[in-house]
RONULUM-417851 format. One record per residue: residue number from 0; x, y, z of N, C-alpha, C in turn; residue in three letters. Coordinates in steps of 0.001 Angstrom, whole numbers, plus 500000, padded with zeros to 6 digits. Example, Ala and Ser with C-alpha at 12.3 -4.5 7.8 and 13.67 -1.06 7.14 Angstrom:
+------+--------+--------+--------+--------+--------+--------+--------+--------+--------+-------+
| dogu |     nx |     ny |     nz |    cax |    cay |    caz |     cx |     cy |     cz | lummi |
+------+--------+--------+--------+--------+--------+--------+--------+--------+--------+-------+
|    0 | 513190 | 494310 | 507800 | 512300 | 495500 | 507800 | 513200 | 496700 | 507800 |   ALA |
|    1 | 512850 | 497750 | 507080 | 513670 | 498940 | 507140 | 512900 | 500030 | 507870 |   SER |
+------+--------+--------+--------+--------+--------+--------+--------+--------+--------+-------+
***
This chain:
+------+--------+--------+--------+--------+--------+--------+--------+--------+--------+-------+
| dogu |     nx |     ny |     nz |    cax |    cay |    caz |     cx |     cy |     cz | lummi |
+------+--------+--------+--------+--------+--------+--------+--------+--------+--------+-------+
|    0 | 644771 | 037858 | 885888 | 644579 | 036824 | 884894 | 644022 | 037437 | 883609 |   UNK |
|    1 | 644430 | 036853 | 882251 | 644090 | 037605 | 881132 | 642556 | 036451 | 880770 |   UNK |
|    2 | 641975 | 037824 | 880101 | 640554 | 037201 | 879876 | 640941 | 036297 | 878694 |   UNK |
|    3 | 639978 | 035329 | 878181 | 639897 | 034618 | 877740 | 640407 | 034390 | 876145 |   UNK |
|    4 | 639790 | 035622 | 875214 | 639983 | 036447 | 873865 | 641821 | 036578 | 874072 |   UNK |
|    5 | 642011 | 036971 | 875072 | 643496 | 037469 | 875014 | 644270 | 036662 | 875315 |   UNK |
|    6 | 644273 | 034901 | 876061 | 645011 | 034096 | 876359 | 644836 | 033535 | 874797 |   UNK |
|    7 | 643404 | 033224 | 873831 | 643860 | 032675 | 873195 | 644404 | 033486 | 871827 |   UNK |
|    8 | 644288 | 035097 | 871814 | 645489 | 035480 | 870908 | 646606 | 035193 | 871213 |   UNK |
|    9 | 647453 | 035305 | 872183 | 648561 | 034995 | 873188 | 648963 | 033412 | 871920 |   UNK |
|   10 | 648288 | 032658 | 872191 | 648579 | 031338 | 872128 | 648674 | 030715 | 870832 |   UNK |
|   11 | 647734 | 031823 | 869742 | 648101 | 031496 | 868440 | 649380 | 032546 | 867964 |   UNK |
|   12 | 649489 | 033414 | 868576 | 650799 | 034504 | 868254 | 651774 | 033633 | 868782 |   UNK |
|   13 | 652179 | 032915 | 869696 | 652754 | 031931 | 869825 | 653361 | 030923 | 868997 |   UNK |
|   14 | 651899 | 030151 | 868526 | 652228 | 029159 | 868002 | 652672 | 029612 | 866244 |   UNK |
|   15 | 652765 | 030631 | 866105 | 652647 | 031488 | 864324 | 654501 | 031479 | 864674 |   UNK |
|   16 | 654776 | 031634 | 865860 | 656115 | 032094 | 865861 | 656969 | 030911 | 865969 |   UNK |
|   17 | 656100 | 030059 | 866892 | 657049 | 028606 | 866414 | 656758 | 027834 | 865139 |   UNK |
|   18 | 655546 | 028255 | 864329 | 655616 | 027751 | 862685 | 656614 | 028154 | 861895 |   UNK |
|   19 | 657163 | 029690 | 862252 | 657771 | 030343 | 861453 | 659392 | 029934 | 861647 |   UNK |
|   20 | 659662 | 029955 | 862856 | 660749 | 029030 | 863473 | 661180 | 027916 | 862282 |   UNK |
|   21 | 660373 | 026975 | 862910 | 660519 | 026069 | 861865 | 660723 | 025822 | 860335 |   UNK |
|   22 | 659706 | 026538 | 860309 | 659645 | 026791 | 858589 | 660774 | 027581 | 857938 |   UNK |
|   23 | 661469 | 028601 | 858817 | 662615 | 029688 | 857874 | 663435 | 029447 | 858521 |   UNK |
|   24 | 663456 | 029054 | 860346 | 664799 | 029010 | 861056 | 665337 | 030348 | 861556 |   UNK |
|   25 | 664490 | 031409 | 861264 | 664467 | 032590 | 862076 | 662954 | 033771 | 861716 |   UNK |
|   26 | 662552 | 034334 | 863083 | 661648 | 034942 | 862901 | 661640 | 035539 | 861535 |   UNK |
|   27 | 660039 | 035656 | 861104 | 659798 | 036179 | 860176 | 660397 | 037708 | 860194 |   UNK |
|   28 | 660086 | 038347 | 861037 | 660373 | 040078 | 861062 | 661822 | 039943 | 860650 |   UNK |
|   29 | 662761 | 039008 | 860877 | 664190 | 039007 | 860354 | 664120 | 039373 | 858641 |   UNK |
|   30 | 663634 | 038129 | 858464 | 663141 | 038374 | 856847 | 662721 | 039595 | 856246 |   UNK |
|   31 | 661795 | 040288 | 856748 | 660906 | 041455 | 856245 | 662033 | 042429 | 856460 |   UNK |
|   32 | 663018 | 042441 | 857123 | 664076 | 043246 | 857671 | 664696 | 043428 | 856407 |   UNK |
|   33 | 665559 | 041937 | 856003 | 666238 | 042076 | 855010 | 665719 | 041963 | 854140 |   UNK |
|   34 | 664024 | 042007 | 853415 | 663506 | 042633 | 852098 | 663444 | 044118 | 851953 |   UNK |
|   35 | 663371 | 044904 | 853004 | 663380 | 046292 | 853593 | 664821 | 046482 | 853061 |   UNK |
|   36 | 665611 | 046257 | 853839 | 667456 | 046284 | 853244 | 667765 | 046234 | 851568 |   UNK |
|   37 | 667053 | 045042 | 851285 | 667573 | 044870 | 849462 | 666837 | 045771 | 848832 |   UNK |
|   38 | 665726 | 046372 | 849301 | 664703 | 046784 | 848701 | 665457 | 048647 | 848578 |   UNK |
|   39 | 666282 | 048718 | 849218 | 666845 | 050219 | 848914 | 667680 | 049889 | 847574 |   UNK |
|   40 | 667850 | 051668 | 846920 | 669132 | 051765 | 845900 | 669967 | 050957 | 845307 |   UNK |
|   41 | 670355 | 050279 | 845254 | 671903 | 049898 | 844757 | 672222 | 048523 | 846084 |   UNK |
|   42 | 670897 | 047913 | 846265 | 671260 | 046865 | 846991 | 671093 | 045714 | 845844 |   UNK |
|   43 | 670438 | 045721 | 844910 | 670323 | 044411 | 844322 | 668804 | 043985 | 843616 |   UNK |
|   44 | 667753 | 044655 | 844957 | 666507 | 044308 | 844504 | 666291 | 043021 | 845536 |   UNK |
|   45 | 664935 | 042725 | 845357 | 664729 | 041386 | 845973 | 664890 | 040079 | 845244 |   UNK |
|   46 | 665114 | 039776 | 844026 | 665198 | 039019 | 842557 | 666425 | 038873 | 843280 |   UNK |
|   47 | 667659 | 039329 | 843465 | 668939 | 039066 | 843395 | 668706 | 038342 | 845374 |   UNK |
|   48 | 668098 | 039108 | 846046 | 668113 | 038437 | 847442 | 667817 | 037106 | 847532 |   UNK |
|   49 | 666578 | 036753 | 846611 | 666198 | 034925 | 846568 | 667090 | 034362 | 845661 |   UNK |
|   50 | 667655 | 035056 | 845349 | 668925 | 034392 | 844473 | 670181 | 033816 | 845343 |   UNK |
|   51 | 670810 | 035014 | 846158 | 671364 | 034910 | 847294 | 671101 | 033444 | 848195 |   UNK |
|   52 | 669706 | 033193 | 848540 | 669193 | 032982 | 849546 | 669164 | 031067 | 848493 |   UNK |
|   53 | 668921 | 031396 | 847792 | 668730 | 029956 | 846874 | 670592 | 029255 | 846364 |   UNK |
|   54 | 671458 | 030305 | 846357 | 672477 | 029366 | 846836 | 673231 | 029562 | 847918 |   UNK |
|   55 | 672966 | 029825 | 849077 | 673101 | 029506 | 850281 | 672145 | 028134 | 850668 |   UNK |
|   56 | 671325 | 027959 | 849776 | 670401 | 026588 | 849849 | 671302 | 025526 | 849601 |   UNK |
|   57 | 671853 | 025893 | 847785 | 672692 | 025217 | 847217 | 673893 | 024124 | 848286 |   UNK |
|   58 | 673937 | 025207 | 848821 | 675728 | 025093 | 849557 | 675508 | 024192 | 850890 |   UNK |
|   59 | 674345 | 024086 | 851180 | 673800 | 023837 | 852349 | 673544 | 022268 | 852018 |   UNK |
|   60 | 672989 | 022084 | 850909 | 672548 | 020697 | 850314 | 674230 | 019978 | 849603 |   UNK |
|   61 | 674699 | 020991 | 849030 | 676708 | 020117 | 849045 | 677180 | 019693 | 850508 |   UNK |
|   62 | 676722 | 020427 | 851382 | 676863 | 019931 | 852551 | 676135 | 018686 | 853488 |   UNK |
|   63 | 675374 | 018278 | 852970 | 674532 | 017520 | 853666 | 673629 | 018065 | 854670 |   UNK |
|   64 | 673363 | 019168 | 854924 | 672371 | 019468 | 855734 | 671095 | 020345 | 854675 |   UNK |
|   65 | 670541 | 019009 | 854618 | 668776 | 019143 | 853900 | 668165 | 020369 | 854622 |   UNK |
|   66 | 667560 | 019927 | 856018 | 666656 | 020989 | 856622 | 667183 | 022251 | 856359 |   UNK |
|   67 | 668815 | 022846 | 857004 | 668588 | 024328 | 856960 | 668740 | 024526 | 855215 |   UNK |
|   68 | 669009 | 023978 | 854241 | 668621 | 024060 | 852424 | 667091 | 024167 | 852910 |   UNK |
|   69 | 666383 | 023472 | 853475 | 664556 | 023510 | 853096 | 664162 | 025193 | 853651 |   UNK |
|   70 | 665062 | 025215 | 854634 | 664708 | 026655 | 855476 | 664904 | 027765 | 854752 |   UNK |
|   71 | 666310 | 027712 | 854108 | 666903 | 028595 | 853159 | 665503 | 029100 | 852012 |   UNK |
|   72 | 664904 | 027519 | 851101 | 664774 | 027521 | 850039 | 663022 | 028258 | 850519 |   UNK |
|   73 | 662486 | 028075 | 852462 | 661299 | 028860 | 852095 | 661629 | 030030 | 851977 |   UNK |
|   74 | 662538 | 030372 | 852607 | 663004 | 031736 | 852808 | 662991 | 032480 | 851543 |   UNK |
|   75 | 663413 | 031611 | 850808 | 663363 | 032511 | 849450 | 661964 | 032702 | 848639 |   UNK |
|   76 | 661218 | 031828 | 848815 | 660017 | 031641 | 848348 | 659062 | 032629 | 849078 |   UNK |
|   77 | 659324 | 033019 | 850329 | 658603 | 034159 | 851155 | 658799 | 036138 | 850621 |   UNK |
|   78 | 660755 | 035532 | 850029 | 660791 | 037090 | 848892 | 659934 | 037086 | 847823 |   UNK |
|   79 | 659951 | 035853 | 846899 | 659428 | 036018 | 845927 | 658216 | 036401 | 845867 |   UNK |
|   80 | 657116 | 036097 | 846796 | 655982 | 036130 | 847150 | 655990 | 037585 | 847282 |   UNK |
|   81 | 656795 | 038066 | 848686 | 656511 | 039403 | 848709 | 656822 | 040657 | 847622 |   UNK |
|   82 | 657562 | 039963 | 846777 | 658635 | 040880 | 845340 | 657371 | 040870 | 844804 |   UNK |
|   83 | 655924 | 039635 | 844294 | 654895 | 039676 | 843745 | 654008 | 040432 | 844281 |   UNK |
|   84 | 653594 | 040488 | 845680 | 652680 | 041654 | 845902 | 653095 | 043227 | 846134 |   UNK |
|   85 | 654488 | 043333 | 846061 | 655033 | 044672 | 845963 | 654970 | 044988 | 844646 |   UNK |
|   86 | 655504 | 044265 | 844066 | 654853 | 044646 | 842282 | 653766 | 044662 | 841585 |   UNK |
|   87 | 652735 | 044085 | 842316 | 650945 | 044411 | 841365 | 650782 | 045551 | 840855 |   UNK |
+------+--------+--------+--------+--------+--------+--------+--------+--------+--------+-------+
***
């Protein structure tokens, strides 16, 4: 049986992964993956990835499906964020 400290890291590492679920519609580490990816040479940058990522929102909302547009649109808001603390 896991001691006590470690059931309840267990349980908030858990629950971080079903926030994130929700909130982007795929693990975060997916994301950090493909800021890692744009973030080489002659990929674009991350500016052009939330760009990407904001009309795949677009296209999503011509379609009628709101949520995965809301998922899309944190998704992009999670580059921008990180494009800001990679640039300080």
């Amino acid at each position: 049986m896991l001691p006590d400290n470690e059931i309840t890291q267990q349980f908030y590492a858990e629950r971080e992964q079903d926030r994130n679920l929700l909130m982007y519609g795929c693990p975060q580490e997916w994301i950090d993956e493909l800021i890692e990816d744009w973030s080489q040479p002659l990929m674009g940058g991350l500016q052009m990835l939330a760009m990407s990522m904001l009309s795949d929102a677009q296209e999503r909302i011509a379609l009628g499906d709101g949520d995965t547009a809301r998922q899309y649109i944190n998704r992009a808001k999670y580059v921008i964020k990180q494009n800001e603390v990679t640039n300080v």
